[in-house]
TORDRENDO-654001 format. One line per 2 residues: number of its first residue (from 0); for each residue x, y, z of C-alpha. Coordinates in nm, 2 decimals, padded with zeros to 4 digits. Layout:
N
NUM = X,Y,Z  ... $
END
This chain:
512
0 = 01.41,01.46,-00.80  01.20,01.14,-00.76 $
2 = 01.46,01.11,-00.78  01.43,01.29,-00.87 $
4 = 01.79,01.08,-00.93  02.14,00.91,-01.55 $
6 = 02.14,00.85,-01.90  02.11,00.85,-02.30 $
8 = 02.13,00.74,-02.68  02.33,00.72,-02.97 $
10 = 02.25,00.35,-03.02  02.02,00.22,-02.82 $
12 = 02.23,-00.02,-02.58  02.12,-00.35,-02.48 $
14 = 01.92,-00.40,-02.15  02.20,-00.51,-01.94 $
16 = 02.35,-00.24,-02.00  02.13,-00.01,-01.79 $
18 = 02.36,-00.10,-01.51  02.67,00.04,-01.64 $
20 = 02.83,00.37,-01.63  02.95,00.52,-01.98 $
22 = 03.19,00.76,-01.99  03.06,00.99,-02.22 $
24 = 03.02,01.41,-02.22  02.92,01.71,-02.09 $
26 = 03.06,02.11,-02.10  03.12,02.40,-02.22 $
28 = 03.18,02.77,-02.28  03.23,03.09,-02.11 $
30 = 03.62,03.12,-02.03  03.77,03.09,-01.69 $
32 = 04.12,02.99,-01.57  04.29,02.65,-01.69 $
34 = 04.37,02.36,-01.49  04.42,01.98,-01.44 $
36 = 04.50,01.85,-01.79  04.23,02.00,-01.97 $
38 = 04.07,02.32,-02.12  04.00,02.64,-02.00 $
40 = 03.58,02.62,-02.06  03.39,02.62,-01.78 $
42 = 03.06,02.35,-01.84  02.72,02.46,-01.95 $
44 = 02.51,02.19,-01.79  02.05,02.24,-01.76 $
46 = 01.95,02.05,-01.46  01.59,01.91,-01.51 $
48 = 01.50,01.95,-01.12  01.55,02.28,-00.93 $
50 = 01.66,02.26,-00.54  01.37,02.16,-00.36 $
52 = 01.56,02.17,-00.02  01.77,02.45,-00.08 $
54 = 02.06,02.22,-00.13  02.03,01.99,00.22 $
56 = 02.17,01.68,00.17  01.86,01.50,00.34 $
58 = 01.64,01.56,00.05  01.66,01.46,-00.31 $
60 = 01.88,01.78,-00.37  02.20,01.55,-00.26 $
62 = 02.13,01.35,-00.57  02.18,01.73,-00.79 $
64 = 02.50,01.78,-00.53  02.64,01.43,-00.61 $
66 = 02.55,01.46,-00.97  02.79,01.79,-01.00 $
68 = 03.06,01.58,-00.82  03.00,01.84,-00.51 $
70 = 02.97,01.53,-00.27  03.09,01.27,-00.16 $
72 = 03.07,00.97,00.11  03.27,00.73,00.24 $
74 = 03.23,00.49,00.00  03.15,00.48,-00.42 $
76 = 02.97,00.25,-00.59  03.12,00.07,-00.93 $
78 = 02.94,00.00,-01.26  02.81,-00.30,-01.07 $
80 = 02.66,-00.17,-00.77  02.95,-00.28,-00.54 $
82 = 03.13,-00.07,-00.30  03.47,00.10,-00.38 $
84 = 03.66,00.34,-00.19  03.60,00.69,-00.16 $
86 = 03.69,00.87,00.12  03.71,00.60,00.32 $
88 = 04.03,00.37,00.16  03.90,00.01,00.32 $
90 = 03.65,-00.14,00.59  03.58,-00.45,00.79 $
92 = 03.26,-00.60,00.97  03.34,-00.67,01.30 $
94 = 03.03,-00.90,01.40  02.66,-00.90,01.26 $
96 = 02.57,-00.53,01.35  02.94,-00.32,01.34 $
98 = 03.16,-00.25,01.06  03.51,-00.03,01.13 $
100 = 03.60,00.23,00.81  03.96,00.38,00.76 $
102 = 03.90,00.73,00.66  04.15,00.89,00.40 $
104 = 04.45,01.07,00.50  04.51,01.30,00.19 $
106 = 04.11,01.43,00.17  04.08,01.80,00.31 $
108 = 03.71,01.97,00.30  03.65,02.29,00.01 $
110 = 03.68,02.55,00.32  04.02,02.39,00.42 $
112 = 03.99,02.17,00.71  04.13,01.82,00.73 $
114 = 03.87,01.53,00.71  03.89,01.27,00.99 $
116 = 03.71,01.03,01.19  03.51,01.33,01.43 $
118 = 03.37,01.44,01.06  03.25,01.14,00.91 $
120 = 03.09,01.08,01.28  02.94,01.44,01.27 $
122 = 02.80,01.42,00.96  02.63,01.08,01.00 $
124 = 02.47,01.20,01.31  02.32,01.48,01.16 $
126 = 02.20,01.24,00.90  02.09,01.04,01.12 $
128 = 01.87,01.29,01.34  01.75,01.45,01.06 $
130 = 01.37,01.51,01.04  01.23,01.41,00.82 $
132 = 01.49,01.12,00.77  01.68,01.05,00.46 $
134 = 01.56,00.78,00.24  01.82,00.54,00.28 $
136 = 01.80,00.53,00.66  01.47,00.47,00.63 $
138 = 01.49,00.10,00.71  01.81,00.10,00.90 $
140 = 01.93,00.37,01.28  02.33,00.41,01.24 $
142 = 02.54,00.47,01.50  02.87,00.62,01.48 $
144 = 03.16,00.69,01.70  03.55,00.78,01.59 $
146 = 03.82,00.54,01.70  04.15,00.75,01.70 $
148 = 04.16,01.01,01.39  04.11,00.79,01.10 $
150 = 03.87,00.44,01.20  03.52,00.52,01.20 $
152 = 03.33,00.26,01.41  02.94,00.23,01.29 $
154 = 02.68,00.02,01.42  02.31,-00.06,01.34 $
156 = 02.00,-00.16,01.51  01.97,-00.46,01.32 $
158 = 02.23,-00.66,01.12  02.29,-00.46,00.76 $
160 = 02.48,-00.64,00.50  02.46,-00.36,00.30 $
162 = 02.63,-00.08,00.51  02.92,-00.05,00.25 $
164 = 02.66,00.05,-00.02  02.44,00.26,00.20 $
166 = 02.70,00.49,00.29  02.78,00.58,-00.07 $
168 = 02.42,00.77,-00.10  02.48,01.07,-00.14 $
170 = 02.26,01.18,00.18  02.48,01.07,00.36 $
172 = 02.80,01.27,00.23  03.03,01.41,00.45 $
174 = 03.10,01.77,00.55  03.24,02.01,00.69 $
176 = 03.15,02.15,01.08  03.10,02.46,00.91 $
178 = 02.82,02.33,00.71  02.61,02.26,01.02 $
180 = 02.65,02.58,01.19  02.33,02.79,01.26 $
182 = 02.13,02.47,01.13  01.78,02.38,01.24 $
184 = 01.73,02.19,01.61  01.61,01.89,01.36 $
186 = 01.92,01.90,01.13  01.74,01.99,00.81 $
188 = 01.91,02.30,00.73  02.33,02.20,00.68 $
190 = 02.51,02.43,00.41  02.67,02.20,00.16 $
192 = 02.81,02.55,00.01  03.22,02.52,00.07 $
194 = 03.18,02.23,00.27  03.22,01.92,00.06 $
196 = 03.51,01.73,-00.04  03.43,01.69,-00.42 $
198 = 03.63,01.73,-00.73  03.36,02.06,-00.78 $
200 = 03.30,02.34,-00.51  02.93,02.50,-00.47 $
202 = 02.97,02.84,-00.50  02.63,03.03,-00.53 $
204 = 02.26,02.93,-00.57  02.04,03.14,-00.75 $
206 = 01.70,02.99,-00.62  01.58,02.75,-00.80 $
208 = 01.72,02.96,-01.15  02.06,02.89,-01.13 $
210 = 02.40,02.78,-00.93  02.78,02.83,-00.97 $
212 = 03.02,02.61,-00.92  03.46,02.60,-00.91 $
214 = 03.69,02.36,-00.93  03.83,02.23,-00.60 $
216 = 04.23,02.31,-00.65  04.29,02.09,-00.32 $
218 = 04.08,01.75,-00.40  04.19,01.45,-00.32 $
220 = 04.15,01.30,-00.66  04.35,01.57,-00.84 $
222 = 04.25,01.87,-01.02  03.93,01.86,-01.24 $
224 = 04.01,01.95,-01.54  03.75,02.21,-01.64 $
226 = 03.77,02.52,-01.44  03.40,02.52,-01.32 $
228 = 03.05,02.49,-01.39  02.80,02.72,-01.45 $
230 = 02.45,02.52,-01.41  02.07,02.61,-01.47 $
232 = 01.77,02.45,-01.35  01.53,02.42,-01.65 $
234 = 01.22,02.24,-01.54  01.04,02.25,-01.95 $
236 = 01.22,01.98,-02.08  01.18,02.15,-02.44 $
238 = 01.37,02.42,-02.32  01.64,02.23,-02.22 $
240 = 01.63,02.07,-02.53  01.63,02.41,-02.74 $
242 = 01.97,02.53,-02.51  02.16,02.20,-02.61 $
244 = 02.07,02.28,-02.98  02.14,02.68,-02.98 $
246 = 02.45,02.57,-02.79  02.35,02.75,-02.47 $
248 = 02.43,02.41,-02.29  02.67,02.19,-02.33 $
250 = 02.49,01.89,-02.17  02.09,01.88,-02.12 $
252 = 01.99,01.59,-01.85  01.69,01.39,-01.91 $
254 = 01.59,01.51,-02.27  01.20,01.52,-02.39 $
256 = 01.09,01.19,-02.57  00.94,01.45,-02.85 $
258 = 01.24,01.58,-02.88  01.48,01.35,-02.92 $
260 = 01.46,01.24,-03.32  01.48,01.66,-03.33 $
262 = 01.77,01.66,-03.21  01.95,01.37,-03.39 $
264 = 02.19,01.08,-03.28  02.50,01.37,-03.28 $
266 = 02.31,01.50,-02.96  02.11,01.26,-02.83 $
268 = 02.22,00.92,-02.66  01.96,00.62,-02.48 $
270 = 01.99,00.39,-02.28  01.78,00.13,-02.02 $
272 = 01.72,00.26,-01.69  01.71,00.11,-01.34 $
274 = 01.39,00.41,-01.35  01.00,00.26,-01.35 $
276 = 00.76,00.49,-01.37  00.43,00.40,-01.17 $
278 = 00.06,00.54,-01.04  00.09,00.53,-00.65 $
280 = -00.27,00.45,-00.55  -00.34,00.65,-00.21 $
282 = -00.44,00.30,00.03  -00.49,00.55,00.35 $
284 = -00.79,00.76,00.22  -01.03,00.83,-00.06 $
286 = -01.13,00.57,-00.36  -00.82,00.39,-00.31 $
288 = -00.84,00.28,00.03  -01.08,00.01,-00.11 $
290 = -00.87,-00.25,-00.28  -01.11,-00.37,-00.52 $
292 = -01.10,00.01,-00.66  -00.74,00.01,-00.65 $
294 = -00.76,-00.37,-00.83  -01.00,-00.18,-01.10 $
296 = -00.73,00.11,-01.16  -00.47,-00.17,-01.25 $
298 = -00.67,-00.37,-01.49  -00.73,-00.02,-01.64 $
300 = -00.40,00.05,-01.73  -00.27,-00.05,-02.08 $
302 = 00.15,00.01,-02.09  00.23,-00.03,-02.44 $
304 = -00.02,00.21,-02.53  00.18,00.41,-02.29 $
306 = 00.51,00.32,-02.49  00.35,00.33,-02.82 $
308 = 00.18,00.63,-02.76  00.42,00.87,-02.55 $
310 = 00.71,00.70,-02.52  00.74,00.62,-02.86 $
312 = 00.88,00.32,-02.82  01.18,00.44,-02.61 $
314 = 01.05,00.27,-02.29  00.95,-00.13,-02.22 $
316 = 00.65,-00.19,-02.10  00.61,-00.25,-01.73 $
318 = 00.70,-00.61,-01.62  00.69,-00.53,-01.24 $
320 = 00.87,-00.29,-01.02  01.18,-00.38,-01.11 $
322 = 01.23,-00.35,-01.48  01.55,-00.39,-01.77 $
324 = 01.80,-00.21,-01.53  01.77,-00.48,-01.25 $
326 = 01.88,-00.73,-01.52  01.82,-01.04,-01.26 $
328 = 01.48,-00.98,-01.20  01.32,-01.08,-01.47 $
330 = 01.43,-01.44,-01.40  01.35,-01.43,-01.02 $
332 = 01.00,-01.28,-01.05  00.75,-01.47,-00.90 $
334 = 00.31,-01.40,-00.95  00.19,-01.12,-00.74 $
336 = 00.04,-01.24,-00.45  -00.30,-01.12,-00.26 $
338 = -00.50,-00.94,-00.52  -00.82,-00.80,-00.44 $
340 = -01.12,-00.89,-00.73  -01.15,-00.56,-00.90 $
342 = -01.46,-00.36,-00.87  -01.70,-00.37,-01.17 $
344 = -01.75,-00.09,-01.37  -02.10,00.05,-01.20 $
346 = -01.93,00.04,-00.88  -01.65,00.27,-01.00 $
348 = -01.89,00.51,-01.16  -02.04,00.54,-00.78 $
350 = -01.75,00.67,-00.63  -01.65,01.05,-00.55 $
352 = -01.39,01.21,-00.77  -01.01,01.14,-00.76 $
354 = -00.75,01.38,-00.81  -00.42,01.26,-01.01 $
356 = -00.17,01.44,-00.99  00.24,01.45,-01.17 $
358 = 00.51,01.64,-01.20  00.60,01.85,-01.52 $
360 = 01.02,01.82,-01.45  01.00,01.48,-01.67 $
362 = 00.80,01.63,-01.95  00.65,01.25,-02.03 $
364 = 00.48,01.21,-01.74  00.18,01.51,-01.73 $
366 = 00.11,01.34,-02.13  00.14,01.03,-01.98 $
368 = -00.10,01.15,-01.70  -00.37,01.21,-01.95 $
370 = -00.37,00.89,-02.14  -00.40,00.73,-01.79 $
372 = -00.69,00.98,-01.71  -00.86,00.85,-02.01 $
374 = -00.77,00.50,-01.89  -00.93,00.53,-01.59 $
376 = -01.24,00.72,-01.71  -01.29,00.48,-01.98 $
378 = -01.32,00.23,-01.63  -01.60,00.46,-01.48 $
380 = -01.31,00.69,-01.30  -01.41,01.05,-01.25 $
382 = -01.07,01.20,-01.28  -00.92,01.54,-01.19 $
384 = -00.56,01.63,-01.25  -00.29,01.82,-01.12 $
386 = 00.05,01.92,-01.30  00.33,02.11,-01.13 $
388 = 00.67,02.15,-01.06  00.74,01.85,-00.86 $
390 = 00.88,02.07,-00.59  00.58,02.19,-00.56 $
392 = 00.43,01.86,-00.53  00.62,01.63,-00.30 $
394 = 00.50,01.76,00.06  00.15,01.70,-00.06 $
396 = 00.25,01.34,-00.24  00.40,01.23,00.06 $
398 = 00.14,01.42,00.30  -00.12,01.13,00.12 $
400 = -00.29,01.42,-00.07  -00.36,01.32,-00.37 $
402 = -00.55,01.02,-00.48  -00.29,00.92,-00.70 $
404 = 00.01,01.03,-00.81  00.27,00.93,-01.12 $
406 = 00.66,00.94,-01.05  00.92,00.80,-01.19 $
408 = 01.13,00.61,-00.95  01.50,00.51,-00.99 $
410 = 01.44,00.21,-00.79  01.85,00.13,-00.73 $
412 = 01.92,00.48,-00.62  01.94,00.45,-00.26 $
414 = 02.14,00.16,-00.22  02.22,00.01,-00.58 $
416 = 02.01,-00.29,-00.41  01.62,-00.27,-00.44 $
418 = 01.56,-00.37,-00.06  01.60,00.01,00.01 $
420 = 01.38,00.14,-00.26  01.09,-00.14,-00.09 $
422 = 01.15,-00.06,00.26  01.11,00.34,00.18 $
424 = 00.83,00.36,-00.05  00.61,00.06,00.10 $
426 = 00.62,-00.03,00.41  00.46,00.14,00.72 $
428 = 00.75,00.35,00.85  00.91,00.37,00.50 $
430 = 00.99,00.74,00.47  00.89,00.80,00.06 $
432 = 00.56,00.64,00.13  00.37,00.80,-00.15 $
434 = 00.14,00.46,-00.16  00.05,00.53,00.22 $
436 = 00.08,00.16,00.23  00.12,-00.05,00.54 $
438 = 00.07,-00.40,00.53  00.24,-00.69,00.80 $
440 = 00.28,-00.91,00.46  00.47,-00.67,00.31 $
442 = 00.69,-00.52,00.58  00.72,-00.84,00.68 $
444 = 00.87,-00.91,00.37  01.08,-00.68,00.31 $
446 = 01.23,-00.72,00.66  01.33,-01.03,00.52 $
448 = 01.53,-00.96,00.24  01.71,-00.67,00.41 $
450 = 01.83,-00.94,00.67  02.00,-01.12,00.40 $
452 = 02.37,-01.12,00.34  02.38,-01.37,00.01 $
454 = 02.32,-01.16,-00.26  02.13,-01.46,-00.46 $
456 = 01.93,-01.55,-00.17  01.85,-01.14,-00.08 $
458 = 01.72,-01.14,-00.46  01.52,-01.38,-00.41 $
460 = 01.35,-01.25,-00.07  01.32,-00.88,-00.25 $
462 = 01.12,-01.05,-00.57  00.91,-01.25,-00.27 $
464 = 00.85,-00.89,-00.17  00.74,-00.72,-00.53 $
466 = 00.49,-01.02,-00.54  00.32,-00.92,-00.17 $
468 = 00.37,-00.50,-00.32  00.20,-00.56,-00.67 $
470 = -00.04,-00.79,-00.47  -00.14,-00.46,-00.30 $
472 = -00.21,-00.25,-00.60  -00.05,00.01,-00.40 $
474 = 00.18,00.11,-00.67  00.03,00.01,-01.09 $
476 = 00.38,00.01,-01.27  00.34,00.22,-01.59 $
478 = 00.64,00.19,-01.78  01.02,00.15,-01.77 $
480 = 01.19,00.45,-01.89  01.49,00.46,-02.06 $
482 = 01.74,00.73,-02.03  01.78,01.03,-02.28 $
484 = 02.04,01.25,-02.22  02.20,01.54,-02.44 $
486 = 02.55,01.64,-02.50  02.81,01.73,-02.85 $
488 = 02.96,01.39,-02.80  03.20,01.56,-03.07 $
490 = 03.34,01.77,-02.82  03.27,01.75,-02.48 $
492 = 03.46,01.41,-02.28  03.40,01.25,-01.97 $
494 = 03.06,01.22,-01.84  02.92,00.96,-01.68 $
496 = 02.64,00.80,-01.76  02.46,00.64,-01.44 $
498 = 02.17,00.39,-01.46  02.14,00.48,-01.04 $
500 = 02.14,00.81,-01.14  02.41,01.01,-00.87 $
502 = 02.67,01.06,-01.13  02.68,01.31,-01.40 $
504 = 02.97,01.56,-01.48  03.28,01.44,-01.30 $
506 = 03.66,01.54,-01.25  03.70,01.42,-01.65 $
508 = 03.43,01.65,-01.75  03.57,01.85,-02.00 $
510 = 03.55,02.05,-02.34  03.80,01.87,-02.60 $
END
């Protein structure tokens, strides 16, 4: 899931409010045993992305896992982006590089063993010798070590003010030993299946068709109060929007623009996302490598034809890389800086073919794919295009296989601060480096802001950084999505509505 990793519209909300979770719905149907304080219907839920990782954690399946309220970590993050307790109940830093966590007494993992400090420690190893790495440690090396049963001690390389956040990603949950038993020498194949600690147990996974999942009778948080889920993973996005309507679903993630005024305000709820949805230009081979070409791809690119035309005006047009959901960039952004002079149009029409390629889970993006063909053609491009499933896709993406590729990107999911989302995507060790970029400017950058414990002063550094990106033209922002989500808001209660994308049906999820 580029995360793919959420959100709606009844009333359009303002922009700020892309930040915020909403309580709102999710569930229904078939009948299973009763529990908690509410119903007896197990949810109906159609995932847009099927498991492209067969459920590891390391991958962009632990967004799905957190999403289900399978997983959790030692920390949560709030509305705002801050840190709360979660299976840890407090922590201190200890010095620039060390921080010491008190791990909850009263937690116990689905398969009946106690959580303590050895498991947190286990399972941020393994995270942490994971190949290829998780996202979020892309830019950081964590070291853990258990102090008595319940103190965690964890220390990084370099000084990381925003450990707290970090270790609510849901890549770095915690398990159970059980999970990591007959796993890969590189750690890339742990069993999150019975292993968690989350309101929700995963029970079976049908491929990439379908998974089960029960309610957790011993979780910490008490009972949740539907008895389970039953989820399907429906990459057409009109499909998903035909189950919500026939009923077959009780909540539809990431509804179809064109589907939306079909389905009515009663089903269909919007708001602004922390999501920007961008053309990652390929700087390590091909056209792109030139940045004059990858100057003439930018000034090709017309966004509110983009939002006119497939967004239908349920998007803003593309500001930068941060857009609406990062409310306190706008005021922070500074020019980009280093821009190539683009290539005239009979130099473009000299160059080989490039191949653009999407995904079809987000069912705007392969029509957004062809009004950007005809963008760049109308340059002097020759363009080819391939549309798949983006699990079909993302080894190749990241491989540098494609000339350019269109994703949409939550760009707070990895740490609910942006200096994560830089480091992984653009710099030359960053570990979703679709762009292939690597540029002393830019890591240098980006170092910069991650050093930073003032939050004003880090928002400053990480707009200092955008500049030095966009300067690039490694990455052409498209547009910024807003969230369309779809759920009976007269009768299903309780789900949560995530701008960052890692929460969806929780312990409240119910039917009633």
């Amino acid at each position: 899931m580029p995360t793919t990793p959420p959100p709606p519209r009844r009333v359009a909300l303002p922009l700020a409010a892309a930040a915020l979770l909403v309580p709102v719905a999710a569930a229904c149907t078939s009948s299973g045993s009763s529990g908690g304080s509410g119903g007896d219907q197990r949810l109906k839920v159609a995932m847009a992305f099927p498991p492209a990782q067969a459920m590891s954690p390391y991958g962009d399946d632990a967004v799905t896992l957190s999403r289900l309220a399978v997983v959790e970590g030692l920390t949560r993050l709030d509305r705002d982006g801050e840190a709360k307790p979660a299976l840890a109940v407090s922590w201190k830093r200890d010095g620039d590089r060390a921080w010491e966590f008190t791990v909850r007494e009263n937690a116990v993992f689905q398969d009946g063993t106690k959580l303590d400090a050895a498991a947190v420690v286990r399972s941020l190893t393994a995270a942490q010798k994971a190949s290829p790495k998780p996202r979020v440690l892309s830019d950081t090396t964590l070291t853990a070590t258990a102090e008595g049963a319940d103190t965690v001690r964890i220390t990084t390389k370099d000084a990381d003010p925003l450990l707290p956040q970090r270790l609510a990603n849901p890549s770095l949950s915690v398990l159970s030993a059980a999970a990591y038993k007959g796993g890969s020498k590189d750690g890339s194949k742990v069993d999150p299946a019975g292993h968690a600690t989350g309101p929700f147990t995963l029970a079976e996974v049908n491929g990439a068709v379908s998974a089960t999942l029960k309610r957790n009778d011993t979780y910490w948080g008490g009972k949740a109060k539907a008895p389970g889920v039953d989820v399907k993973f429906v990459a057409d996005g009109t499909a998903r929007a035909n189950a919500l309507r026939t009923k077959d679903v009780d909540v539809a993630e990431y509804v179809p623009i064109s589907q939306a005024s079909l389905l009515g305000d009663g089903l269909v709820h919007e708001f602004a996302s922390a999501r920007t949805n961008g053309l990652s230009l390929n700087t390590g081979r091909g056209v792109f490598a030139d940045p004059a070409m990858r100057a003439a791809a930018r000034e090709a690119i017309d966004s509110q034809a983009l939002v006119d035309g497939v967004y239908e005006g349920r998007a803003d047009t593309a500001q930068g890389l941060l857009g609406p959901g990062v409310p306190w960039a706008a005021d922070l952004r500074t020019a980009p800086t280093g821009r190539a002079k683009a290539a005239a149009p009979a130099e473009v029409r000299k160059t080989e073919q490039i191949v653009l390629a999407t995904y079809t889970n987000r069912p705007e993006l392969p029509e957004a794919a062809t009004v950007v063909q005809q963008q760049l053609e109308k340059r002097g491009f020759t363009v080819k295009q391939v549309v798949r499933d983006y699990a079909q896709l993302e080894a190749d993406a990241l491989a540098g296989k494609y000339d350019a590729f269109i994703q949409a990107r939550n760009t707070l999911l990895d740490t609910a601060d942006p200096v994560s989302y830089l480091a992984s995507d653009f710099t030359c060790d960053g570990s979703f480096n679709i762009t292939q970029l690597c540029a002393a400017p830019v890591d240098a950058a980006v170092d910069r802001a991650a050093a930073l414990a003032g939050t004003d002063a880090r928002h400053r550094a990480e707009m200092t950084a955008e500049a030095a990106i966009l300067g690039s033209d490694a990455l052409v922002p498209l547009v910024h999505e807003r969230f369309v989500q779809g759920y009976d808001d007269t009768r299903v209660r309780g789900v949560a509505l995530d701008s960052m994308e890692r929460t969806l049906i929780t312990a409240d999820t119910r039917v009633g």
